[in-house]
C-alpha positions as CSV (number, residue, x, y, z in Angstrom):
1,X,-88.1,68.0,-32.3
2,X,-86.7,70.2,-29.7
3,X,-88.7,72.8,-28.1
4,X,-87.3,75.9,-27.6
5,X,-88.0,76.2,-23.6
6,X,-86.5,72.8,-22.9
7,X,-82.6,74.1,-23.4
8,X,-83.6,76.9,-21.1
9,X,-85.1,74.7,-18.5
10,X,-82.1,72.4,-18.5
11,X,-79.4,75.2,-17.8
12,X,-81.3,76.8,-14.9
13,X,-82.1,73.4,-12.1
14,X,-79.4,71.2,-13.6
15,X,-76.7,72.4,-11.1
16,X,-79.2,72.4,-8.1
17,X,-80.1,68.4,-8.4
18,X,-76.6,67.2,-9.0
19,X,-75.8,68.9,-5.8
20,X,-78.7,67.0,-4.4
21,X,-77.3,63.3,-5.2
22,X,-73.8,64.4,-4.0
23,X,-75.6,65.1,-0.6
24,X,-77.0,61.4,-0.7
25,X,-74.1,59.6,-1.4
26,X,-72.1,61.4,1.7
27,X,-75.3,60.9,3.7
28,X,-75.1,57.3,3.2
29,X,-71.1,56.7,3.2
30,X,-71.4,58.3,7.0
31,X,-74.3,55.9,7.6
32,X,-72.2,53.0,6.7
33,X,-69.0,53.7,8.4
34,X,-71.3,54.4,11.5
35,X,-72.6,51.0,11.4
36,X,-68.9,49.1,10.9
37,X,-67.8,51.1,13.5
38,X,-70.1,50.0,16.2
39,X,-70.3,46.2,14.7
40,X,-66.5,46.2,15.5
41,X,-67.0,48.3,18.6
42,X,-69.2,45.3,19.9
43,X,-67.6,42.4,18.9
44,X,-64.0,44.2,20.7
45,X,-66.2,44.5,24.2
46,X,-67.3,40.7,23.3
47,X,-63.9,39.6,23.0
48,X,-62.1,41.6,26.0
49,X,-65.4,40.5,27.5
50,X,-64.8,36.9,27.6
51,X,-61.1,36.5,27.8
52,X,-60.5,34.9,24.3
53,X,-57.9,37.7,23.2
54,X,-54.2,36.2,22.7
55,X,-53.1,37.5,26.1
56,X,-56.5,35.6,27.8
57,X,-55.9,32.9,26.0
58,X,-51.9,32.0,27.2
59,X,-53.2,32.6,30.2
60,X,-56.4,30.1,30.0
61,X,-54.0,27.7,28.5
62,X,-51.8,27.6,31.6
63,X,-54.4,27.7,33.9
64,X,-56.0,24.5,32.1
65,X,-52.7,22.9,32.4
66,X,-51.5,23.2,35.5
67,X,-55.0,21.9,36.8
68,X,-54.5,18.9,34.5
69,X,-51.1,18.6,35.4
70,X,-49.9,17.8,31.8
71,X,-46.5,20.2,31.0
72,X,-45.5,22.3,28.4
73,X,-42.3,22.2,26.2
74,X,-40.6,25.4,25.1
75,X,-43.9,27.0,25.3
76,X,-46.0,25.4,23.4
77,X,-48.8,22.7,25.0
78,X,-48.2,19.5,24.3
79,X,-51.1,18.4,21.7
80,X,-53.2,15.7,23.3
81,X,-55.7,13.8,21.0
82,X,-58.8,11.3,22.1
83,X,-56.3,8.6,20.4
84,X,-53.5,9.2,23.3
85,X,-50.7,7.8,21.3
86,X,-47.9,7.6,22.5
87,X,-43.9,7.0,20.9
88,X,-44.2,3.3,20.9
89,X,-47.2,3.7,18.7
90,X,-45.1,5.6,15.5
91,X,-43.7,3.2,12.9
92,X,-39.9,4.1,12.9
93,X,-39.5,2.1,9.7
94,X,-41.3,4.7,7.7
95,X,-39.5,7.8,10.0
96,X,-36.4,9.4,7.9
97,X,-33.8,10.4,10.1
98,X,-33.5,14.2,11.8
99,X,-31.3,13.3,14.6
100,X,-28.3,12.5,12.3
101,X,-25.1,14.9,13.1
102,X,-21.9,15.3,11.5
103,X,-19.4,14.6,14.0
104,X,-18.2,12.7,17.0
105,X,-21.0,12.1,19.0
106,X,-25.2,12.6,18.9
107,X,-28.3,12.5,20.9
108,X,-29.9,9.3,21.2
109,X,-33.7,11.2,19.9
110,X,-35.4,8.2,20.8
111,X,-34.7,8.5,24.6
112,X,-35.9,5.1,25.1
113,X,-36.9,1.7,23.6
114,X,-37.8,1.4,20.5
115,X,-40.0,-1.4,18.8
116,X,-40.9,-2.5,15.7
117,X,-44.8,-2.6,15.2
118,X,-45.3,-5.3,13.1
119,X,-42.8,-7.8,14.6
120,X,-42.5,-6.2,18.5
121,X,-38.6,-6.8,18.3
122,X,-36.8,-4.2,20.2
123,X,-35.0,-2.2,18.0
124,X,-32.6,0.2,20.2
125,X,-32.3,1.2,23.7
126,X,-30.9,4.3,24.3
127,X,-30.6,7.7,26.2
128,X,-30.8,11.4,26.0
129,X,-27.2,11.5,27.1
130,X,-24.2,12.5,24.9
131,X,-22.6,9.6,23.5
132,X,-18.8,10.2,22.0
133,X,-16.8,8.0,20.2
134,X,-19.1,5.2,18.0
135,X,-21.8,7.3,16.3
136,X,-25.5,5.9,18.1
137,X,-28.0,4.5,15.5
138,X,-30.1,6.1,13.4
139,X,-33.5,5.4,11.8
140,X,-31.7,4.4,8.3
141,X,-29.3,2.2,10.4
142,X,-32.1,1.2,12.5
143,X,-34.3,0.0,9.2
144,X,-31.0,-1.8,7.5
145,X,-32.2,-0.1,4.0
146,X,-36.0,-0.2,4.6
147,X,-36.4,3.7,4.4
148,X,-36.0,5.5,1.4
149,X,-35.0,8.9,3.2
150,X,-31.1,9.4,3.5
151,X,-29.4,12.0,4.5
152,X,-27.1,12.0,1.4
153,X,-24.6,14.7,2.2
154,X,-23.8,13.3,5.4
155,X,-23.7,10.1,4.0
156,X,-21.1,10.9,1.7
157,X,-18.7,12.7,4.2
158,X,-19.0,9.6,6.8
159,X,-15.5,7.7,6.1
160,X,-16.1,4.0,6.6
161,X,-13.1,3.2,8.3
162,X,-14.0,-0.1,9.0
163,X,-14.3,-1.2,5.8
164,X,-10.4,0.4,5.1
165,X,-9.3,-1.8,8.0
166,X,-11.0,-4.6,6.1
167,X,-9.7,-3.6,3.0
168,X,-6.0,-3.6,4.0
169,X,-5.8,-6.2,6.0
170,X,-7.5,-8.8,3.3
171,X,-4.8,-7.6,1.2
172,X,-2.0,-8.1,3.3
173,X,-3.8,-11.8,4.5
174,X,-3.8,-12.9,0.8
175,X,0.0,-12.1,0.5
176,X,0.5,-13.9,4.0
177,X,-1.7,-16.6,3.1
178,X,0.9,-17.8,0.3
179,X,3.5,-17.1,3.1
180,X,3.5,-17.8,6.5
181,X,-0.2,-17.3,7.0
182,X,-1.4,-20.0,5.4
183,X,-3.5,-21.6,8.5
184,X,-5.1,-18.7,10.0
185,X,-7.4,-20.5,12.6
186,X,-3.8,-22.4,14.0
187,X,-5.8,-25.7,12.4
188,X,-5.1,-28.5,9.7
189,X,-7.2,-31.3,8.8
190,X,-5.6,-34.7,8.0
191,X,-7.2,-37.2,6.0
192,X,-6.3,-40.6,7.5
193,X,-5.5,-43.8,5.3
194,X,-9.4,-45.3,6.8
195,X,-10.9,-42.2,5.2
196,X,-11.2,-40.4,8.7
197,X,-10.6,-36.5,9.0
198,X,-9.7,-35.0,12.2
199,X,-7.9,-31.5,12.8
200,X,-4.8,-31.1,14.0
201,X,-3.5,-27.6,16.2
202,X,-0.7,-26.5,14.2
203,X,2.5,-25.8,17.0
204,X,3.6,-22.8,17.4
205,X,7.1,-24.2,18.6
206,X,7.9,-25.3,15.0
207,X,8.8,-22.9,12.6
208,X,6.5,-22.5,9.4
209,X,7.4,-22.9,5.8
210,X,7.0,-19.6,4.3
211,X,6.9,-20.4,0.8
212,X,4.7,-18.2,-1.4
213,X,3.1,-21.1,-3.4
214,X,2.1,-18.4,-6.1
215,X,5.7,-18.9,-7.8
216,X,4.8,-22.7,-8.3
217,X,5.1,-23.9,-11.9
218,X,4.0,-27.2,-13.1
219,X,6.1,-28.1,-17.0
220,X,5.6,-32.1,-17.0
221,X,7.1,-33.8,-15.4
222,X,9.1,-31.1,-13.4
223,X,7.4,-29.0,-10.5
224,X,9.5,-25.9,-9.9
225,X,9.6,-22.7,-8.2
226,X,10.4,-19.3,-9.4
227,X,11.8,-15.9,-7.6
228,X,12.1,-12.9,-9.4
229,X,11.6,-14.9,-12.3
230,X,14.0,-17.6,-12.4
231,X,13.9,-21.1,-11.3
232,X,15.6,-21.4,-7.8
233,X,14.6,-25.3,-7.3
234,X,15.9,-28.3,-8.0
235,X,14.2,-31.5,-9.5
236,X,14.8,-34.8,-8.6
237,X,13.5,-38.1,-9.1
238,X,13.7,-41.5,-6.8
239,X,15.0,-44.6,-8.3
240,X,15.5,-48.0,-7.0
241,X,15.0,-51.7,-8.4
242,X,12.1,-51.3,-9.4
243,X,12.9,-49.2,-12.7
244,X,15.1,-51.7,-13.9
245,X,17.9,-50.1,-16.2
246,X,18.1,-46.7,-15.7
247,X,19.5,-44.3,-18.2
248,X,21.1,-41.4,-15.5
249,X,22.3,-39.2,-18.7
250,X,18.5,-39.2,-20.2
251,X,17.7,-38.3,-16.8
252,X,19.7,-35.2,-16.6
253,X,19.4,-34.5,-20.2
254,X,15.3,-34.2,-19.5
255,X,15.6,-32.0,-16.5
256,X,16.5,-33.7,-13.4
257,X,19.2,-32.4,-11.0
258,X,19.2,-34.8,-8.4
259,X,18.0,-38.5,-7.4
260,X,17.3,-39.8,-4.3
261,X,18.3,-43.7,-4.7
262,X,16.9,-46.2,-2.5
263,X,19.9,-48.4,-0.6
264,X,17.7,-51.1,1.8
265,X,15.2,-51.9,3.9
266,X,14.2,-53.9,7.0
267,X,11.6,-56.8,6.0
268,X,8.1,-55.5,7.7
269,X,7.4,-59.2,8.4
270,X,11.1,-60.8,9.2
271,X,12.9,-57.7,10.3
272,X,15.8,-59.0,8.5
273,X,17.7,-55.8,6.9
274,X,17.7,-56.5,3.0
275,X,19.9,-54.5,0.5
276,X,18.4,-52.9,-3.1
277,X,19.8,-55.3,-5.9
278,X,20.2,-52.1,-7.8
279,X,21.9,-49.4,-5.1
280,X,25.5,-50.0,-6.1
281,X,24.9,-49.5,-10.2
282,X,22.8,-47.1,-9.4
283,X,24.9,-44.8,-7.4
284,X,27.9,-45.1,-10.1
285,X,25.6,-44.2,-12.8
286,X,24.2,-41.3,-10.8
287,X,28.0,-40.3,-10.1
288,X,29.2,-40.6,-13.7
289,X,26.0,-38.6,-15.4
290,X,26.8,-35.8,-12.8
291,X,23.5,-35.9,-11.4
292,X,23.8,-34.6,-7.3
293,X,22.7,-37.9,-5.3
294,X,20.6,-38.5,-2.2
295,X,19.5,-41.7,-0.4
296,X,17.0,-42.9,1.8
297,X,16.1,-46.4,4.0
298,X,12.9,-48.1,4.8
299,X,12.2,-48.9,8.1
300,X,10.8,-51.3,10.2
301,X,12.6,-51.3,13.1
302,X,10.9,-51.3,16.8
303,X,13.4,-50.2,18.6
304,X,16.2,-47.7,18.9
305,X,18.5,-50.3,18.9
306,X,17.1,-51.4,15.3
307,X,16.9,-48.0,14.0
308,X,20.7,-47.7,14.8
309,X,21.6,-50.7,13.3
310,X,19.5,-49.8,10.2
311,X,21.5,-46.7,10.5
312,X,24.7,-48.3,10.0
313,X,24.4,-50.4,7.3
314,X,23.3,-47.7,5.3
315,X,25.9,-45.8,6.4
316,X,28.4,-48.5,5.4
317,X,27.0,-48.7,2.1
318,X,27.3,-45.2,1.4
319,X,30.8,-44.5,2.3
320,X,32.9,-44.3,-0.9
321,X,30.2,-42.3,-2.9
322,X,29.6,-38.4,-2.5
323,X,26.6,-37.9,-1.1
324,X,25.8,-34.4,-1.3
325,X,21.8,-34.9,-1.1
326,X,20.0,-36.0,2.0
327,X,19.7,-39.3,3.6
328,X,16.4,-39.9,4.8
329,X,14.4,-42.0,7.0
330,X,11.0,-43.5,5.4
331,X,8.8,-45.3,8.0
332,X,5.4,-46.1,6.5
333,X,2.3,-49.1,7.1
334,X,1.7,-51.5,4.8
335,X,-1.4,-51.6,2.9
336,X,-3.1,-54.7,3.2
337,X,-1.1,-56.4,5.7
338,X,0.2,-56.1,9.3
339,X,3.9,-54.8,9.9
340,X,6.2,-54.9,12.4
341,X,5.6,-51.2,13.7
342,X,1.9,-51.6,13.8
343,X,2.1,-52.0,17.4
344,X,3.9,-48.5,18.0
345,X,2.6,-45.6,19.4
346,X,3.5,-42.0,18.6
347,X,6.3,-41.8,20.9
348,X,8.0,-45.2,20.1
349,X,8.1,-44.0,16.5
350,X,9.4,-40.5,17.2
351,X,12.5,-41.9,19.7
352,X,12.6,-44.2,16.2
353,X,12.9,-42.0,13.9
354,X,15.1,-40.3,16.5
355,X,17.8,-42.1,16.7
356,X,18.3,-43.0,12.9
357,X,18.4,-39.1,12.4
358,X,20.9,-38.5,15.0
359,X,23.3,-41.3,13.9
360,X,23.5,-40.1,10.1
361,X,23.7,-36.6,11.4
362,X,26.8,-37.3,13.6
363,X,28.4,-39.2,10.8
364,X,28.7,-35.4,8.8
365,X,25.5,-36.1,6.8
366,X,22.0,-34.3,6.3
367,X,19.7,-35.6,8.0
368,X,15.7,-36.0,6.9
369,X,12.5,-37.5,7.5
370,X,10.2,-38.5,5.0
371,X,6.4,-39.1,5.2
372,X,3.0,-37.8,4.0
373,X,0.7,-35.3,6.5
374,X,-0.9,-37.8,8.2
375,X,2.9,-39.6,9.3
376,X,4.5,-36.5,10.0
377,X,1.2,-34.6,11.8
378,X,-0.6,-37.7,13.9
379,X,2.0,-40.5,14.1
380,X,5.5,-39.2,15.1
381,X,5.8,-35.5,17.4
382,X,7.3,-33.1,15.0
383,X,8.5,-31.3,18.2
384,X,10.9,-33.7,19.0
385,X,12.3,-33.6,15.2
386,X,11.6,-30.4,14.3
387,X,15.7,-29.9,13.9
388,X,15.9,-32.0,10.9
389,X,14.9,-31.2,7.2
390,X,11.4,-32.8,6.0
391,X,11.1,-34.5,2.8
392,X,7.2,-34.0,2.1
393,X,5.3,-36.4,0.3
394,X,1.7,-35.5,-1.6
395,X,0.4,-35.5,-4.8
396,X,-1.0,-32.6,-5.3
397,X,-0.2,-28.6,-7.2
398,X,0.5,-27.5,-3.7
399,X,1.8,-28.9,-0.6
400,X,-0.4,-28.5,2.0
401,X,1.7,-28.9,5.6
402,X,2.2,-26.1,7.7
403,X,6.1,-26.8,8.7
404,X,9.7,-26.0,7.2
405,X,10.3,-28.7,4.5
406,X,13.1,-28.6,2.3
407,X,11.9,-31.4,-0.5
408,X,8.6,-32.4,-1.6
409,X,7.3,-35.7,-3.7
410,X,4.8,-34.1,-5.4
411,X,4.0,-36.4,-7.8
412,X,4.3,-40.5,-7.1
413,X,2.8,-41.6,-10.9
414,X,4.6,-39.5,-13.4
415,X,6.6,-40.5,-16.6
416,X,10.5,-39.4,-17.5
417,X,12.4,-39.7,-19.9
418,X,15.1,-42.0,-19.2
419,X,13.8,-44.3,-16.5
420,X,11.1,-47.1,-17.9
421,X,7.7,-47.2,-15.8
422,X,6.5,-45.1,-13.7
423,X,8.3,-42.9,-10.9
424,X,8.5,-40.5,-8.1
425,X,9.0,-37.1,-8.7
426,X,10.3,-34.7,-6.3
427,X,11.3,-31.3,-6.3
428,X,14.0,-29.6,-3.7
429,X,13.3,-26.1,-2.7
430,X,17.1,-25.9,-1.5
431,X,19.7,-27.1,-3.2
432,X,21.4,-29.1,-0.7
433,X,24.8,-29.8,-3.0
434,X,25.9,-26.1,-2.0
């Protein structure tokens, strides 16, 4: 219940006390500023005081370091810790590159040797100076993949020309290499008939073959060889006594365009020249089926007296048939069994071979040697006889001799139709009867 003096009471002193607190509050505000001032008034003189202001401080810092002699960089003092490590101490397989630049040429940021930690192989040695030209190493280069931390962008816009080069030129080697650059290191090993291997410097005075073996096609039992996709070769097959009767029109009916028929030889014991029972019937058959005819001698001779006698008997023999094919020179040991020319050395067999090849060339025919790689690369100088046509002998899907040849036997155990057993099967990359 209200009194009736209180309301009274309330609207004569209210004003004068809230005035009152008002007073207070100021009183204390002024108090308070009063004290922050001179707190920061005091720590201010402390400061200036002392000399630990920014201004103090550069000028304490350079004080301490030119007594302790240690120098500054761009300004700043070089940090210095109680572990006093020093670049050697980092592990550059876990720094990413910053030095990398796009460009010519880069700082080497290393300034110096560079180690690996955990194995203490020297990594680079380098210098501060420019380098132009090869870009200097970097920390990815340096870890060969070991850091994750690439510089992507760059990496991208770096054009490996190396690897172009590379590119290029294994494509152009693998064209050569079924061409002319088929021995790149100027080598060839030889297999010898004792099983021996030795390699043999190819000469650079004899010209190379520069057949592209690529266009080599083997249909049983002929090999032949393609350009622009048609058969430019010619197939042949060698026949002598030993097949017996002979069939020459099966022979051309299956394929063959020419035979290389065997006329004589010289005994490798006796040295007595000996005639093939078969040559004559042989060379009429040839001539009648219309196959293109070749012909070849074995010798044995020592001398080049005996290789010019061996000359002209085959010579003889061959007179009143057209022979449009070569007439080749076989030389060869005997298995088993010492022959005559065992006793020769490399020259005695090329001024041989020599003079056989000179005589049949001067009487209007083409002249050729026969023999495998290890005759015609170890045991005659193809330098000497490098003017006269090779007939090649190997069994194998490619010939492997580094020379011009025009013929090659590349199979000595195949089957034909038309000739009983088994025979020799060469193939002519030129055909010889144009």
């Amino acid at each position: 219940m209200k009194l009736q003096n209180d309301g009274y009471y309330e609207e004569e002193h209210g004003s004068g006390s809230k005035m009152i607190y008002v007073y207070m509050v100021l009183i204390m505000s002024v108090v308070v500023l009063a004290v922050t001032a001179l707190v920061f008034w005091t720590n201010s003189s402390k400061n200036k005081s002392n000399g630990s202001g920014y201004a103090a401080a550069v000028a304490q810092r350079d004080a301490q370091t030119a007594q302790s002699g240690n120098p500054t960089t761009n300004g700043t003092a070089t940090v210095i810790s109680e572990n006093k490590l020093t670049s050697d101490d980092l592990d550059i397989w876990t720094l990413p590159d910053t030095g990398r630049t796009t460009g010519g040429s880069k700082s080497n940021k290393n300034n110096g040797t560079v180690k690996n930690q955990t194995t203490g192989e020297t990594v680079i040695e380098g210098s501060s100076e420019e380098e132009s030209g090869d870009k200097a190493a970097t920390a990815d280069e340096l870890a060969n993949g070991k850091t994750s931390v690439y510089d992507m962008a760059d990496k991208e816009n770096m054009k490996d020309t190396n690897t172009e080069d590379t590119e290029d030129t294994e494509d152009t080697d693998k064209t050569e290499d079924n061409k002319t650059n088929k021995y790149p290191d100027g080598r060839i090993q030889v297999k010898h008939s004792d099983g021996t291997k030795e390699w043999v410097d190819i000469s650079p005075d004899i010209p190379q073959n520069d057949y592209n073996y690529a266009n080599l096609k083997y249909q049983k039992p002929a090999m032949n060889y393609y350009e622009e996709g048609k058969i430019v070769s010619k197939c042949g097959v060698d026949i002598s006594a030993n097949q017996g009767e002979v069939d020459f029109a099966k022979l051309k009916k299956a394929g063959c365009d020419f035979v290389m028929i065997k006329i004589g030889a010289r005994g490798y014991s006796s040295g007595n020249i000996v005639f093939d029972e078969k040559y004559k019937d042989n060379l009429k058959a040839a001539k009648k089926a219309g196959l293109d005819i070749g012909v070849y001698f074995c010798s044995q001779a020592v001398d080049k007296s005996e290789a010019r006698e061996e000359a002209d008997e085959l010579l003889a023999a061959i007179a009143d048939y057209d022979i449009k094919y070569p007439v080749a020179f076989v030389m060869e040991t005997v298995d088993n069994d010492m022959a005559r020319i065992e006793s020769l050395d490399v020259e005695d067999r090329t001024s041989i071979a020599k003079a056989f090849l000179d005589r049949v060339y001067d009487e209007g025919y083409t002249a050729m040697l026969y023999g495998d790689k290890e005759w015609l690369l170890t045991m005659v100088d193809m330098e000497r006889l490098s003017d006269y046509d090779v007939w090649y002998a190997q069994d194998s899907k490619e010939p492997d001799y580094p020379y011009e040849f025009g013929m090659w036997q590349y199979d000595s155990d195949a089957s034909i139709n038309g000739a009983s057993g088994k025979v020799a099967m060469s193939m002519s990359f030129t055909d010889y009867a144009r």
